[in-house]
N, C-alpha and C positions, 0 to 999 in steps of 0.2 A: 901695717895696722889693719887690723881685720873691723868688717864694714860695721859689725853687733858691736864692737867698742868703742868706734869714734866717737869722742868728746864723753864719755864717763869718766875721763879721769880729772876734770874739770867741775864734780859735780859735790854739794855739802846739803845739808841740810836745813831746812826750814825750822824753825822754831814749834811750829805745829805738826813736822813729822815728815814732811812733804820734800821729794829731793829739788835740788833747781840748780842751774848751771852757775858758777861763779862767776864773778864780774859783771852778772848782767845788770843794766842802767835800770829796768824796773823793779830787779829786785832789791837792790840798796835802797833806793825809794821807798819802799813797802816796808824795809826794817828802819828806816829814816822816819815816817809817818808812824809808826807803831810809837815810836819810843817817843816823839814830841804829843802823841794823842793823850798816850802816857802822862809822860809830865804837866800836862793840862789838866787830866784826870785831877791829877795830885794836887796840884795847887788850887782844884775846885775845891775837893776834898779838905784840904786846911783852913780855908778863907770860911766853907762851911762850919765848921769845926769852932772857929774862933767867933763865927757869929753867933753860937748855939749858950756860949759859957756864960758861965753867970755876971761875971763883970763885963760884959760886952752893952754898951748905949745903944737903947735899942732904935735910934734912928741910924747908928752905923751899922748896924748887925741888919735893918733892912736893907741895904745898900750893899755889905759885905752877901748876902743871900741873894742877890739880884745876879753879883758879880760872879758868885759862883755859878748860878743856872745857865749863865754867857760864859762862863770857860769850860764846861759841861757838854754843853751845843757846840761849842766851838772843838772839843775833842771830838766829839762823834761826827760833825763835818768833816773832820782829819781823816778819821775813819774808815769812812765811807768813798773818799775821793777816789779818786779812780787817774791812773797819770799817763792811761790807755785812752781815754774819754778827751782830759784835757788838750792832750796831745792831736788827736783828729780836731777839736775844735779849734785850735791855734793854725793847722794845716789849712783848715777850710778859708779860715779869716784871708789868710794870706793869699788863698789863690784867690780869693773874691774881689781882695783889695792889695794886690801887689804895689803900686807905690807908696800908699797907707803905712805898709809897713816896713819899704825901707827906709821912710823917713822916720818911722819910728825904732830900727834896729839903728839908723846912721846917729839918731840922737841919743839913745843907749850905748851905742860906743862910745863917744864926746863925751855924756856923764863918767862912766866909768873911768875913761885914758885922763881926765881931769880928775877927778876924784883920787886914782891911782900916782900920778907924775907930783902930788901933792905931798906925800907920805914921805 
């Protein structure tokens, strides 16, 4: 395999045009977070929608209007995450507070193998 082709044949496309290697863990994230920013959009977008109509009571249609501007923000905090960012912060905690966090990785395993041996 000659050195200008190694790992092109591994490679698809982004949504916005852009190529990216398959399998990669940030990139499933990135079409992961689009599509949940997405459906938050949306279901701002209908809750708005239902608080605008004419039979809607207008102390729920305050409260459906609240609810929408909080899943609104809440998509564009999706948005905007970054899981490059998260990740060095999670790193740093860890080496600052190494037993910190194996008691908190040993008691995440214990939820989870309980939660799992349940099913």
């Amino acid at each position: 395999m000659k050195a200008e082709s190694f790992g092109t044949e591994n490679r698809a496309e982004n949504p916005d045009g852009q190529e990216r290697p398959q399998g990669s863990a940030s990139v499933g994230i990135s079409d992961i977070k689009n599509i949940v920013a997405e459906k938050l959009h949306d279901v701002a977008d209908t809750i708005a929608k239902k608080a605008v109509s004419r039979d809607a009571n207008p102390e729920v249609a305050h409260y459906a209007r609240q609810a929408s501007a909080m899943l609104e923000q809440s998509a564009q905090y999706v948005r905007d995450w970054e899981y490059a960012d998260t990740e060095a912060s999670v790193r740093d905690y860890i080496r600052k507070n190494p037993g910190t966090s194996l008691i908190i990785a040993g008691l995440t395993g214990l939820v989870i193998g309980t939660l799992l041996r349940r099913r």
